[in-house]
C-alpha positions in Angstrom: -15.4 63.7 -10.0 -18.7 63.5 -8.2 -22.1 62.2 -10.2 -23.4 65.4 -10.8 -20.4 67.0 -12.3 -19.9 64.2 -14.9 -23.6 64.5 -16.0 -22.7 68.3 -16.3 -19.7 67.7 -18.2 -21.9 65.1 -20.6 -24.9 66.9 -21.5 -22.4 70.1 -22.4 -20.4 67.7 -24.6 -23.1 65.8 -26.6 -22.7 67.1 -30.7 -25.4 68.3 -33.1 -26.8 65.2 -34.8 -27.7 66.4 -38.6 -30.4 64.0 -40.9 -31.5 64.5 -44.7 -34.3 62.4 -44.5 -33.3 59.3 -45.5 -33.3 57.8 -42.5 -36.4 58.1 -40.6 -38.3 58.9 -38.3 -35.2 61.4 -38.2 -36.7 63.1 -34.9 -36.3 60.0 -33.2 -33.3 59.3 -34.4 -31.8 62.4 -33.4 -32.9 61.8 -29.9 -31.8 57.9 -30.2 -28.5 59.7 -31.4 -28.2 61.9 -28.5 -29.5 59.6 -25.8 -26.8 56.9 -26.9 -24.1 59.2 -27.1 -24.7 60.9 -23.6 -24.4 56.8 -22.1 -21.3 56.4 -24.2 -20.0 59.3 -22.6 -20.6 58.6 -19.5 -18.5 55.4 -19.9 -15.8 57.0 -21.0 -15.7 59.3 -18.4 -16.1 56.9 -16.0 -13.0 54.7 -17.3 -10.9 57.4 -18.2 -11.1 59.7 -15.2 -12.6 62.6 -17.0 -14.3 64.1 -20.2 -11.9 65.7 -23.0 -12.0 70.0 -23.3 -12.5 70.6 -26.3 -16.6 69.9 -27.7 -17.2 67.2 -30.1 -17.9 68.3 -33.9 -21.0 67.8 -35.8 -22.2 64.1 -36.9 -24.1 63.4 -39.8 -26.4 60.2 -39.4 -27.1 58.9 -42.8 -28.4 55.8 -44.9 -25.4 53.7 -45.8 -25.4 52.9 -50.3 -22.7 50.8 -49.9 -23.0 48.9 -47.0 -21.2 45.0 -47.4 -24.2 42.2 -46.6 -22.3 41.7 -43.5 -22.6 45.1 -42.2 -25.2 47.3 -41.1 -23.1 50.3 -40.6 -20.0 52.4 -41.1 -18.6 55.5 -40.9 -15.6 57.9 -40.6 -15.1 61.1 -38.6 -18.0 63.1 -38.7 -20.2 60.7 -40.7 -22.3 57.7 -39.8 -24.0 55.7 -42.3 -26.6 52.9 -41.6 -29.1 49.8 -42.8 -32.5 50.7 -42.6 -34.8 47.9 -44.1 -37.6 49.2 -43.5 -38.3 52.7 -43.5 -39.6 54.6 -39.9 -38.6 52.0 -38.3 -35.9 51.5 -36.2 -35.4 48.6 -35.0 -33.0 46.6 -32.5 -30.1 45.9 -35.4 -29.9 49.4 -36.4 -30.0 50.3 -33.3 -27.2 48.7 -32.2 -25.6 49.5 -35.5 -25.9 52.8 -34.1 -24.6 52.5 -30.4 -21.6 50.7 -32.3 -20.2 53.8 -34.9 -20.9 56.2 -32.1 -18.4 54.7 -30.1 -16.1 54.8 -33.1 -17.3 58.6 -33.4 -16.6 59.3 -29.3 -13.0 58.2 -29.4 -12.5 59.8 -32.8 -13.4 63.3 -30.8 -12.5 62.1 -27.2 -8.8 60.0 -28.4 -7.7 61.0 -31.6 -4.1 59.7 -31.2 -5.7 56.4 -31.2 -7.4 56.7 -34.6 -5.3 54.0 -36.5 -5.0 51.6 -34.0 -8.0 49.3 -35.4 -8.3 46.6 -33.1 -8.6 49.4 -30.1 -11.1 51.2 -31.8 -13.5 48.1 -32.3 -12.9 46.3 -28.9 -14.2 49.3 -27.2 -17.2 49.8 -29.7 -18.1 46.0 -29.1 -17.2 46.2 -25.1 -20.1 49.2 -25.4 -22.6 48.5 -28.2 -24.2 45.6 -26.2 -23.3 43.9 -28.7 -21.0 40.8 -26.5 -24.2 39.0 -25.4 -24.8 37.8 -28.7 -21.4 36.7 -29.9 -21.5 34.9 -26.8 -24.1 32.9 -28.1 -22.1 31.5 -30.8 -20.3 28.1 -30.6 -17.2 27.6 -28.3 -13.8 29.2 -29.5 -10.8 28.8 -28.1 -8.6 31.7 -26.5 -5.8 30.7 -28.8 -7.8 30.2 -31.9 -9.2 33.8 -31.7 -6.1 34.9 -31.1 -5.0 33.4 -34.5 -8.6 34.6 -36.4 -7.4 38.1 -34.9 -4.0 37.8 -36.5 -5.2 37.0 -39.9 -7.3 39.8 -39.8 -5.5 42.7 -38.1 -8.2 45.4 -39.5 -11.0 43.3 -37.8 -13.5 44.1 -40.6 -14.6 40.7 -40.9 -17.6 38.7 -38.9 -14.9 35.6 -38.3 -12.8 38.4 -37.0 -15.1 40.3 -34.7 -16.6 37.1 -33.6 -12.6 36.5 -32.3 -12.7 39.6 -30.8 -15.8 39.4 -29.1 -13.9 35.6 -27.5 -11.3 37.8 -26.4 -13.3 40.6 -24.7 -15.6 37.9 -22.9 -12.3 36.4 -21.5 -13.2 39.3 -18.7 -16.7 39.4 -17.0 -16.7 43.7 -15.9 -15.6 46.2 -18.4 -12.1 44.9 -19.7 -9.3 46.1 -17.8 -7.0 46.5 -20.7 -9.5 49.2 -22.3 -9.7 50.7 -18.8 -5.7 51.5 -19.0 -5.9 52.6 -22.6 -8.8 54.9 -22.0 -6.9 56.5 -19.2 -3.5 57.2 -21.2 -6.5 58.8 -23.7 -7.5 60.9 -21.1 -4.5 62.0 -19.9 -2.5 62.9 -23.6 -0.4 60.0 -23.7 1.3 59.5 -27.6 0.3 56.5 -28.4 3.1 54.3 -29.3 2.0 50.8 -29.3 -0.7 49.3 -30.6 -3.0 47.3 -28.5 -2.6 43.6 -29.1 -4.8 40.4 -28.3 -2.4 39.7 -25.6 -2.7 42.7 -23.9 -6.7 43.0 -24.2 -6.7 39.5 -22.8 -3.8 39.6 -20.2 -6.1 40.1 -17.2 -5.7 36.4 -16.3 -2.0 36.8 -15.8 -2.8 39.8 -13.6 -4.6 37.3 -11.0 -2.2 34.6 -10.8 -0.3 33.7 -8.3 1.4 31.1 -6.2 -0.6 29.4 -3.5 -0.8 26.3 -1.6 -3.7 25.4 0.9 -4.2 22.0 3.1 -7.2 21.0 4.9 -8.3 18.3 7.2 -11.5 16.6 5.1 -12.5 15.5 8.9 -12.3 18.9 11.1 -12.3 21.6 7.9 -9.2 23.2 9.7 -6.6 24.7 7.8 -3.5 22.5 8.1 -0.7 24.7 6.2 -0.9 27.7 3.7 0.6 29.7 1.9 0.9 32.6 -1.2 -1.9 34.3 -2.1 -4.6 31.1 -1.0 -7.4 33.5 -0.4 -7.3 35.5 -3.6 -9.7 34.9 -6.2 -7.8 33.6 -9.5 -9.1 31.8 -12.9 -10.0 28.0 -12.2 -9.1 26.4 -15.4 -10.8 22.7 -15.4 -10.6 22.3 -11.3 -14.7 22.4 -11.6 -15.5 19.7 -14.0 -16.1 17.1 -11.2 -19.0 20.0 -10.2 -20.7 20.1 -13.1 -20.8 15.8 -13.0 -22.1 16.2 -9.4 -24.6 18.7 -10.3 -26.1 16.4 -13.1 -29.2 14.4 -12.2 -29.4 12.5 -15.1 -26.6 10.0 -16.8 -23.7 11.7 -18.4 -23.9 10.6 -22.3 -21.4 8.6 -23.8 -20.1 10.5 -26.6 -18.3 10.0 -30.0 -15.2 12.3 -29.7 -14.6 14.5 -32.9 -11.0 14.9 -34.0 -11.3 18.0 -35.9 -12.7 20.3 -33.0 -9.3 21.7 -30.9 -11.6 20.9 -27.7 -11.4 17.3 -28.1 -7.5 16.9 -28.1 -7.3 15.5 -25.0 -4.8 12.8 -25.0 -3.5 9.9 -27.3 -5.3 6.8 -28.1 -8.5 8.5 -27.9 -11.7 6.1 -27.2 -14.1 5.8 -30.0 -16.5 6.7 -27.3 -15.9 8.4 -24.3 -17.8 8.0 -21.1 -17.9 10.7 -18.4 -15.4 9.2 -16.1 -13.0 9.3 -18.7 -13.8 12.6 -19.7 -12.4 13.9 -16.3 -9.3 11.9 -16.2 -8.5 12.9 -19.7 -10.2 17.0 -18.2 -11.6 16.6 -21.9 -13.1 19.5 -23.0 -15.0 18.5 -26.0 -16.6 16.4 -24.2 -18.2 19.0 -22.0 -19.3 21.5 -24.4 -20.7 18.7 -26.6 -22.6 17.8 -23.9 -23.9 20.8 -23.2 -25.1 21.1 -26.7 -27.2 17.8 -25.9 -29.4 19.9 -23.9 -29.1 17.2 -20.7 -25.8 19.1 -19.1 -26.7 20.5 -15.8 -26.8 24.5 -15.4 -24.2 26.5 -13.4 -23.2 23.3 -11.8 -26.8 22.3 -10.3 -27.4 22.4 -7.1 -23.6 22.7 -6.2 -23.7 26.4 -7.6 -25.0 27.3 -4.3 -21.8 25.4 -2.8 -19.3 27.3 -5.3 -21.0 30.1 -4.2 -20.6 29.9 -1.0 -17.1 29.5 -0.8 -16.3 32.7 -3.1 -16.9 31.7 -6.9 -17.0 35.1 -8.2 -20.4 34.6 -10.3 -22.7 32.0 -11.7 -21.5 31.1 -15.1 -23.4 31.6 -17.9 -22.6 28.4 -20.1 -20.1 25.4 -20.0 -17.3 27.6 -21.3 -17.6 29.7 -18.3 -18.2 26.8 -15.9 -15.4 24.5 -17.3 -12.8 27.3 -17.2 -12.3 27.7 -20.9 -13.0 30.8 -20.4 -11.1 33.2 -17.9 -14.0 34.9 -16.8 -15.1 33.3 -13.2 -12.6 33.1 -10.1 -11.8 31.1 -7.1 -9.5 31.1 -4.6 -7.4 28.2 -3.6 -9.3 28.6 0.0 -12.5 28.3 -1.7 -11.9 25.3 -4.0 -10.5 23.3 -1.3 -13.5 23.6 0.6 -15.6 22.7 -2.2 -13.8 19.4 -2.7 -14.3 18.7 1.0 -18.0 18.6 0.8 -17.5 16.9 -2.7 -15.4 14.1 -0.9 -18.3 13.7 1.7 -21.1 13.9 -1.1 -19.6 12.1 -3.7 -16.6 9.4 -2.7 -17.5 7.6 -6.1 -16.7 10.5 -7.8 -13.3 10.3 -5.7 -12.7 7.3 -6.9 -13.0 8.3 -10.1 -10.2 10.8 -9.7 -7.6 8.6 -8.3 -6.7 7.1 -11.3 -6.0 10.5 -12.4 -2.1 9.5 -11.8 -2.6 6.4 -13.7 -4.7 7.2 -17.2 -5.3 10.6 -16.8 -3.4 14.0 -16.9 -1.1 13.0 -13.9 0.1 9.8 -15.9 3.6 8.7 -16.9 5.4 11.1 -15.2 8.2 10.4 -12.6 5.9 11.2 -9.8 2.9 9.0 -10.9 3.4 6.4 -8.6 3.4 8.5 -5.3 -0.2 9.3 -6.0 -1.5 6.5 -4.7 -4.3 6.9 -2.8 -5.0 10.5 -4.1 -8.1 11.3 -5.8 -6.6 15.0 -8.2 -8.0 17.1 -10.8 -5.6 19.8 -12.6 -6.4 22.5 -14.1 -4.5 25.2 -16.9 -5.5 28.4 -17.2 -3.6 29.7 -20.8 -3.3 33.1 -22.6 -4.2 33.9 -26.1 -1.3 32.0 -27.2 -1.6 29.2 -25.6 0.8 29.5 -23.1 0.0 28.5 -19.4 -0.6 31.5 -17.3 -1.6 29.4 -14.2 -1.7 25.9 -13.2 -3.9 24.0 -10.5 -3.7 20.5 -8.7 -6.2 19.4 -6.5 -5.3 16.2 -4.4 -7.9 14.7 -1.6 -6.9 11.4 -0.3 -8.4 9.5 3.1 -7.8 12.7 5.6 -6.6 16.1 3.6 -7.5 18.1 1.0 -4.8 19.9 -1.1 -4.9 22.9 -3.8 -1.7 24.0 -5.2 -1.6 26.8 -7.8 1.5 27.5 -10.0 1.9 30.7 -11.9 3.6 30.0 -15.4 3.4 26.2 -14.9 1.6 23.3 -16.3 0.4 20.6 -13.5 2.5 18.0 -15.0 5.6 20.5 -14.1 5.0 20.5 -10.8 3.1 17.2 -9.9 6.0 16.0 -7.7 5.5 18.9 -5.5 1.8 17.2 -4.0 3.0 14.5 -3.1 5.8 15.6 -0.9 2.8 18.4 0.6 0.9 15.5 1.8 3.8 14.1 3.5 5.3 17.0 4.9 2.1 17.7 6.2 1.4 14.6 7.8 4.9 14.5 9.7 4.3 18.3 11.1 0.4 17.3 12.2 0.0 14.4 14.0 -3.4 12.6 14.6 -5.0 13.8 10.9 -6.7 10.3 10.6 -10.9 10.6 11.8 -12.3 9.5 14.8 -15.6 8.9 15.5 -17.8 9.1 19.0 -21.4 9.0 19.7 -22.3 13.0 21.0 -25.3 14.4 23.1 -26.4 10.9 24.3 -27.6 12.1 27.6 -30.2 14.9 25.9 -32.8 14.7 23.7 -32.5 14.6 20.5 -35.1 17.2 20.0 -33.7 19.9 22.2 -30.3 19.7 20.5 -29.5 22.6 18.1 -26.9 23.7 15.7 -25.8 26.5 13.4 -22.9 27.1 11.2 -21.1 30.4 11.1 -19.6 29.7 7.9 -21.4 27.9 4.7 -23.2 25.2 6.2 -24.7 22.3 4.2 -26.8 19.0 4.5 -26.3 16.2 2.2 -29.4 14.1 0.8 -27.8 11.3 -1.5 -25.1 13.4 -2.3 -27.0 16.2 -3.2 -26.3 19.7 -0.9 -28.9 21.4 0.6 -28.4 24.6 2.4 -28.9 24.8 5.8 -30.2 28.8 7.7 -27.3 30.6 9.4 -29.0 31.0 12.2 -29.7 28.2 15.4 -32.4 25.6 14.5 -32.8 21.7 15.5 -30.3 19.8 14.3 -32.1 16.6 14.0 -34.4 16.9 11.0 -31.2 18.3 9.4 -28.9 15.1 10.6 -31.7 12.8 9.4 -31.3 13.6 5.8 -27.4 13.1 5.6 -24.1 14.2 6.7 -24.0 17.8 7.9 -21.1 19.7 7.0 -19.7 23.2 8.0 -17.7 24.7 5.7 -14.8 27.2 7.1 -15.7 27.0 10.6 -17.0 24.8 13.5 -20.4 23.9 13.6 -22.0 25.7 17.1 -24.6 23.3 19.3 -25.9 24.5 21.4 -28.9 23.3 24.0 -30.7 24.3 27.3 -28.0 23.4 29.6 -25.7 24.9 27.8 -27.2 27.9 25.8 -24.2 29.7 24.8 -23.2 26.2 22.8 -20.2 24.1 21.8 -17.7 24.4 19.2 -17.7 21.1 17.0 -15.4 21.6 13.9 -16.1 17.9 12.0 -18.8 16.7 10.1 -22.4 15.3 12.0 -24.1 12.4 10.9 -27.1 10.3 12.2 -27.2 6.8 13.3 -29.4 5.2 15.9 -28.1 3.1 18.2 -29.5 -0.7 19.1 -31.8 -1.3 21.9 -29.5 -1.4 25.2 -30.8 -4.2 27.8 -28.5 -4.0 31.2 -27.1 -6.9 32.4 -29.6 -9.1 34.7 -29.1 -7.9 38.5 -26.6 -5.1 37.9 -28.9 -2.0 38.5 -28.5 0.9 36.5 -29.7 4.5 36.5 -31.6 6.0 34.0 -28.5 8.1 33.3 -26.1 5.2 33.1 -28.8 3.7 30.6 -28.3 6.3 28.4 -24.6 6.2 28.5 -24.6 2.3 28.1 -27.1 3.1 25.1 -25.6 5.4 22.9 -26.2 8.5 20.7 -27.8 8.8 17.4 -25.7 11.8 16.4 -22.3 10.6 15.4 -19.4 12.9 15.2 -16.7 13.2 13.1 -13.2 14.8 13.7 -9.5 14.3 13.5 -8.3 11.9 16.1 -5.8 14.6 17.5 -9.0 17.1 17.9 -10.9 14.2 19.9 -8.2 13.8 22.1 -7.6 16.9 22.9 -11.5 17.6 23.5 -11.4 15.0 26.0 -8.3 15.7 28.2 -9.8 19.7 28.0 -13.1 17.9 29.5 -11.4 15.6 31.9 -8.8 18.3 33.2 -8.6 21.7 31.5 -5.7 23.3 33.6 -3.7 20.0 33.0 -0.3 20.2 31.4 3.1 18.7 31.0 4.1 15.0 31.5 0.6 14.4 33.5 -1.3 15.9 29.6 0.2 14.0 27.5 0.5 10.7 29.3 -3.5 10.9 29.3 -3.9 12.0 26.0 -1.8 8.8 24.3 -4.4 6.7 26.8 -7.1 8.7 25.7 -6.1 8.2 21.8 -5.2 4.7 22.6 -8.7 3.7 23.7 -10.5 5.6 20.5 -8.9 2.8 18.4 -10.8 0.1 21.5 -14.3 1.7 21.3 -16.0 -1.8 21.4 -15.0 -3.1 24.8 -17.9 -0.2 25.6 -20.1 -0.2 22.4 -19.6 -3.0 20.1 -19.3 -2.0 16.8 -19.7 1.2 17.2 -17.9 4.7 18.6 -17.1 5.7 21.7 -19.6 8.2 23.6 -18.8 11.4 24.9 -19.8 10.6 28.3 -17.9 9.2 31.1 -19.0 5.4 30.3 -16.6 5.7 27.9 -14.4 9.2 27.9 -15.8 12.7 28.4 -16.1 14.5 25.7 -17.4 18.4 25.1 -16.5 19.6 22.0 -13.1 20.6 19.7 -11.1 22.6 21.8 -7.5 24.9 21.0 -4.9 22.2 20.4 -2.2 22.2 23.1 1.4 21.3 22.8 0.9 18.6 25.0 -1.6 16.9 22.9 0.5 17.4 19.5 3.3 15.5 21.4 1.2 12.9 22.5 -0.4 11.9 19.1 3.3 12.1 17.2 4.1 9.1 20.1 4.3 5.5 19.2 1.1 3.2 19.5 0.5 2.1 23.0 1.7 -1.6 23.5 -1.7 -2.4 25.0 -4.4 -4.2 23.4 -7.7 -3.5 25.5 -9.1 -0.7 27.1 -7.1 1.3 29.7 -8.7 3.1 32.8 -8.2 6.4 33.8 -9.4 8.3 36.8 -9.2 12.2 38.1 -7.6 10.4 41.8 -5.9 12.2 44.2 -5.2 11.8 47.6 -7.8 14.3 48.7 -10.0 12.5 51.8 -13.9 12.6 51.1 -16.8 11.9 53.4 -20.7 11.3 52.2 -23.7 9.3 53.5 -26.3 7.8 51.6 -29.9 6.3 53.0 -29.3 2.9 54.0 -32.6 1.7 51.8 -30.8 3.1 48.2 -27.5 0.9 49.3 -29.8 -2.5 50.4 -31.6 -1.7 47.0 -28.4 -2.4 45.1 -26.6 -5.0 47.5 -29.6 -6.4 49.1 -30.8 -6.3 52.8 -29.2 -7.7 55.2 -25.7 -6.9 54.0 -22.1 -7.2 56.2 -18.9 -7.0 56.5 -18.6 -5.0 53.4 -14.9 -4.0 52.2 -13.8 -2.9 49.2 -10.4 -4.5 47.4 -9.5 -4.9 43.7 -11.9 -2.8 42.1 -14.8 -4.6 43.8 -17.1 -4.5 46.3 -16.9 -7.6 48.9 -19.5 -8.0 51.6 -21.8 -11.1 52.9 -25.6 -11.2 52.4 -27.9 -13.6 54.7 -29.7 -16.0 52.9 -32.3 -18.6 53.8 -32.8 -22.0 52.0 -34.2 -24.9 52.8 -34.9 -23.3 56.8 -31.3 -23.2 57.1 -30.2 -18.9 57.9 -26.4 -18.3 56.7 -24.4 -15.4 55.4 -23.3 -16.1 51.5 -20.2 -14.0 50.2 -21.1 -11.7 47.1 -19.2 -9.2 45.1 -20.1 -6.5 42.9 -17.7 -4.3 40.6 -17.5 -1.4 42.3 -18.1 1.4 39.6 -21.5 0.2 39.7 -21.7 0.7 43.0 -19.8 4.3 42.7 -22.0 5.1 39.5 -25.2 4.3 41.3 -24.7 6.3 44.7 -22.8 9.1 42.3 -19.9 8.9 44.8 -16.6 11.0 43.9 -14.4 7.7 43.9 -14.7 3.6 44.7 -14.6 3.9 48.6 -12.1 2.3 51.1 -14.5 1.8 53.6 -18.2 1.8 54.6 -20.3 2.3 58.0 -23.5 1.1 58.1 -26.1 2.6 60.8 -29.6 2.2 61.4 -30.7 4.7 58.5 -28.0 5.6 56.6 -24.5 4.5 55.6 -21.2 6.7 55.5 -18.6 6.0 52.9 -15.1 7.7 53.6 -12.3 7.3 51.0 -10.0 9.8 48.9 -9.6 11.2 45.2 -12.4 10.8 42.4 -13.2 8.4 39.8 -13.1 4.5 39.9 -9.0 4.5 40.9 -7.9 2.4 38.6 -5.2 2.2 35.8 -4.1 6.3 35.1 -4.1 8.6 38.5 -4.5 11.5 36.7 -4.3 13.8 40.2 -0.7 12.0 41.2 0.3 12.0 37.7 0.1 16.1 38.0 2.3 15.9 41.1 4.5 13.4 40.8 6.9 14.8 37.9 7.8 11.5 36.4 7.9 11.3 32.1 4.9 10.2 30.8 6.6 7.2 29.6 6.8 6.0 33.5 3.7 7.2 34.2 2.2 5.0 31.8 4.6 1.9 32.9 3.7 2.4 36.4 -0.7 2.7 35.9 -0.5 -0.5 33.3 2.6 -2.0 33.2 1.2 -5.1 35.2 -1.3 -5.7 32.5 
């Protein structure tokens, strides 16, 4: 039904409002009358589908003799009697006395066959009369225990009992769902059988469970394995509570826990005061809402409500109830909370800490499966009906390289805590490489030219604090320079003038300049090579199976089978012997160490290679493109003297060096001296394709002839491709000597 037609439809149905004066002004009230009546409508219509036939019957608005203290209005079909205190004036109470019996009056008129069902009738005139906002002002009340207030009173015509109503109907943020269905069956002549109970009003949370499990890497932000409905928004139950610790920027209290409130039965052998940490191991509820009645609990998580956010959290909450879980009314999905905890893990690993005795003391403990925790930082969560009962159950696991969220409809954690651990591991033995690894990026740019942008939620962290960073392209170094930046559900793009369309780099970025770099005295170095030599002040952080692939896909993109993964073991091999080429630090992303160009598409090849044994090696292992392909180039004779030295002869090239005799004078004795020089430095410095085999000297220039690229030695990359053999005898023959 379009907009116009329902207005139609509304104005035609509104009834004749009749006064006798002792409410007044009565003119106004009339028109307060009508104007609330015509919104009231217009809900209905909207809910139901459509606006009963027949017109409503006359309504007498009158002052109320025998109101009860606790009420400031009543009425029955037809009538509406009301509190005025002060007369001509109506003010906000009697106004909302008024919004409240004419929505008793509209389904009356609009839903007769629902006249005796009580608790109907007042959860729609509450859901309507604006009146939720205030209940939800009052002190924390349990799901359950409304549920029992409700029971005690069936006729809800007592504060305690609409208070428990009012729990109930903010359970659901939007209009509630359950009055939505009812409406309809209104609307469309339904008898009306049943009753509406608490567990039906508040059932909505049992409508957005679901099974789903979710892995991520905490290094690359990839998804590792998933499942069920991982991207649907669901209640949280007490998954947040590290959040709200986070966003806190001042000390947690240390509170006295107080055995009569429901909230604070959270465990056996309750402290006599409980810190924060223990709070969260124990997920104590009390302890959250009494700290929130301190005044000194952070708002809608701090500054990680932008975070939440981000990932999907369906709206800010409005108190600790909300934020907590206690209430049904916020959602997440799996997808979104594991994210959050990956950032958490980066912002806050003493918060992690925390969490991993979660298995020992906490709500994981003294179970079967305790002990195969280890390691693994969890939080649970239950989300529960109005009796209790657990609609939905969450565990969170992070430990050194994934993060895990597993959601159970109809379960408890503890009923399912033996299914994590055996995640983690089947995880790890499908995925190889999960652990980081670290290199040194962009070290032959700029720092200042380098830029980044994240397509999904991207975030800087100062002191463990997020900051978000703009979607679009800007520098990355005044972002870097603050903390760790992280990209949440997609690689981070860099991009920079060589390379404007950018660079995929799914990991997280940090900053951290390298020492001073002094090259060794007589070896002569480019200023190239010195800023390979030197290092990178952006340090990048991935999965070691993502590094190794980046660098084979930089070294050789078309390469495959035996040749691919016999490189990529070498390649993972020398990530774990980065300081035989930066002491105490990464490897680079240049060829000084191995080439590197940003996370690429994993190929079978380098899956294989990572799930291989450690290489029996200790030390760095060489690798080269090679070939047999023959090469000629010339170079002025004065650049070549520069590095040897004038006067050079009978140069020849063996072992990995370069041999040749220099004439020296001392002491007025002339005579040719032997000298040798490694000869990457000479094949660096003259940018040559390979080490040569041979070298002509003429009067202005010098012609090297020899075959293949790169230095020669260890892996031949080029006769690897060609030469069929398994990579195992590949990797025999290039270091087997060693």
């Amino acid at each position: 039904m379009g907009w116009a037609a329902v207005t139609a439809v509304v104005l035609a149905a509104t009834p004749v409002f009749v006064t006798r004066g002792d409410v007044t002004p009565e003119a106004a009230l009339r028109s307060e009358a009508e104007a609330t009546w015509r919104s009231l409508e217009a809900r209905y219509v909207a809910e139901a589908g459509g606006a009963p036939a027949r017109a409503p019957a006359t309504v007498l608005l009158k002052r109320g003799e025998t109101l009860l203290p606790s009420r400031n209005g009543q009425g029955r079909p037809g009538v509406v009697e009301l509190r005025q205190d002060s007369a001509g004036v109506l003010d906000a109470r009697l106004r909302v006395a008024l919004r409240h019996e004419l929505a008793h009056q509209l389904l009356w008129w609009a839903c007769p066959a629902s006249a005796e069902d009580r608790l109907f009738h007042e959860a729609f005139a509450l859901a309507v009369s604006g009146e939720l906002a205030e209940w939800r002002e009052a002190p924390y009340q349990s799901l359950a225990s409304a549920s029992v207030e409700l029971a005690r009173s069936p006729d809800v015509d007592t504060p305690r009992a609409r208070r428990a109503l009012a729990r109930v109907l903010n359970e659901d943020a939007g209009f509630p769902r359950a009055l939505t269905r009812r409406l309809r069956q209104c609307q469309e002549g339904t008898r009306w059988t049943v009753p509406l109970s608490v567990g039906e009003l508040a059932g909505h949370a049992e409508r957005s469970a679901a099974q789903a499990t979710v892995v991520l890497s905490r290094h690359s932000g990839e998804v590792l394995f998933s499942e069920g409905a991982f991207r649907t928004a669901m209640p949280y139950g007490s998954t947040l509570k590290p959040f709200v610790v986070a966003g806190s920027t001042v000390a947690p209290p240390v509170l006295s826990p107080r055995a009569e409130v429901a909230e604070w039965g959270c465990g056996e052998r309750m402290p006599e005061r409980m810190d924060v940490r223990t709070a969260l191991l124990r997920s104590c509820n009390g302890y959250f809402l009494d700290w929130e009645g301190k005044g000194s609990a952070p708002r809608a998580f701090g500054a990680w409500g932008a975070v939440l956010s981000a990932v999907g959290l369906s709206s800010e909450p409005l108190d600790m109830a909300d934020a907590i879980g206690l209430r049904a009314t916020l959602r997440l999905s799996p997808w979104g909370l594991a994210q959050a905890y990956r950032l958490l893990a980066e912002a806050r690993p003493d918060l992690l800490t925390w969490l991993a005795d979660t298995a020992a003391r906490g709500t994981l403990s003294e179970l079967p499966a305790s002990k195969d925790y280890a390691g693994v930082a969890t939080k649970t969560g239950t989300v529960r009906d109005a009796e209790s009962r657990p609609v939905l159950g969450w565990i969170v696991a992070v430990d050194a390289d994934l993060v895990a969220v597993v959601a159970r409809p109809g379960k408890m954690p503890r009923a399912f805590a033996d299914e994590v651990p055996r995640l983690l591991a089947r995880v790890r033995s499908q995925h190889a490489g999960l652990e980081a690894a670290r290199v040194q990026v962009l070290g032959l740019l700029s720092s200042d030219v380098v830029e980044a942008r994240c397509p999904g939620a991207g975030f800087v962290l100062e002191d463990g604090t997020p900051r978000v960073v703009p979607g679009d392209f800007a520098k990355l170094e005044p972002w870097v320079k603050k903390g760790g930046a992280v990209c949440l559900g997609s690689p981070w793009r860099v991009r920079f003038p060589e390379v404007p369309a950018g660079r995929d780099y799914a990991g997280v970025l940090t900053w951290s300049p390298p020492p001073p770099y002094a090259p060794p005295a007589g070896v002569p170095t480019s200023p190239t090579a010195l800023k390979a030599r030197r290092g990178s002040a952006y340090v990048f952080r991935t999965t070691r199976l993502q590094y190794a692939a980046g660098v084979v896909t930089a070294e050789d993109a078309a390469l495959k089978g035996e040749a691919r993964v016999a490189l990529a073991r070498v390649v993972a091999h020398n990530e774990r012997h980065a300081d035989s080429r930066h002491p105490g630090r990464p490897l680079c992303d240049t060829t000084h160490c191995q080439s590197f160009q940003g996370t690429v598409r994993i190929a079978p090849e380098d899956a294989r290679a990572l799930r291989a044994p450690a290489l029996r090696w200790r030390e760095w292992l060489t690798f080269s493109k090679g070939g047999q392909a023959p090469w000629t180039q010339t170079r002025p004779r004065a650049q070549v003297e520069s590095l040897l030295g004038r006067g050079v002869t009978a140069v020849r090239f063996a072992e990995g060096r370069v041999h040749y005799l220099r004439t020296r004078s001392e002491g007025g004795a002339v005579f040719d001296a032997p000298e040798s020089l490694p000869c990457e430095v000479l094949r660096s410095t003259l940018k040559l394709p390979a080490c040569p085999r041979s070298a002509a000297f003429e009067d202005a220039r010098v012609t090297f002839q020899g075959q293949g690229q790169g230095h020669g030695e260890g892996l031949d990359v080029e006769a690897a491709k060609v030469s069929g053999a398994p990579q195992e005898q590949l990797l025999e023959a290039a270091y087997g000597g060693r």
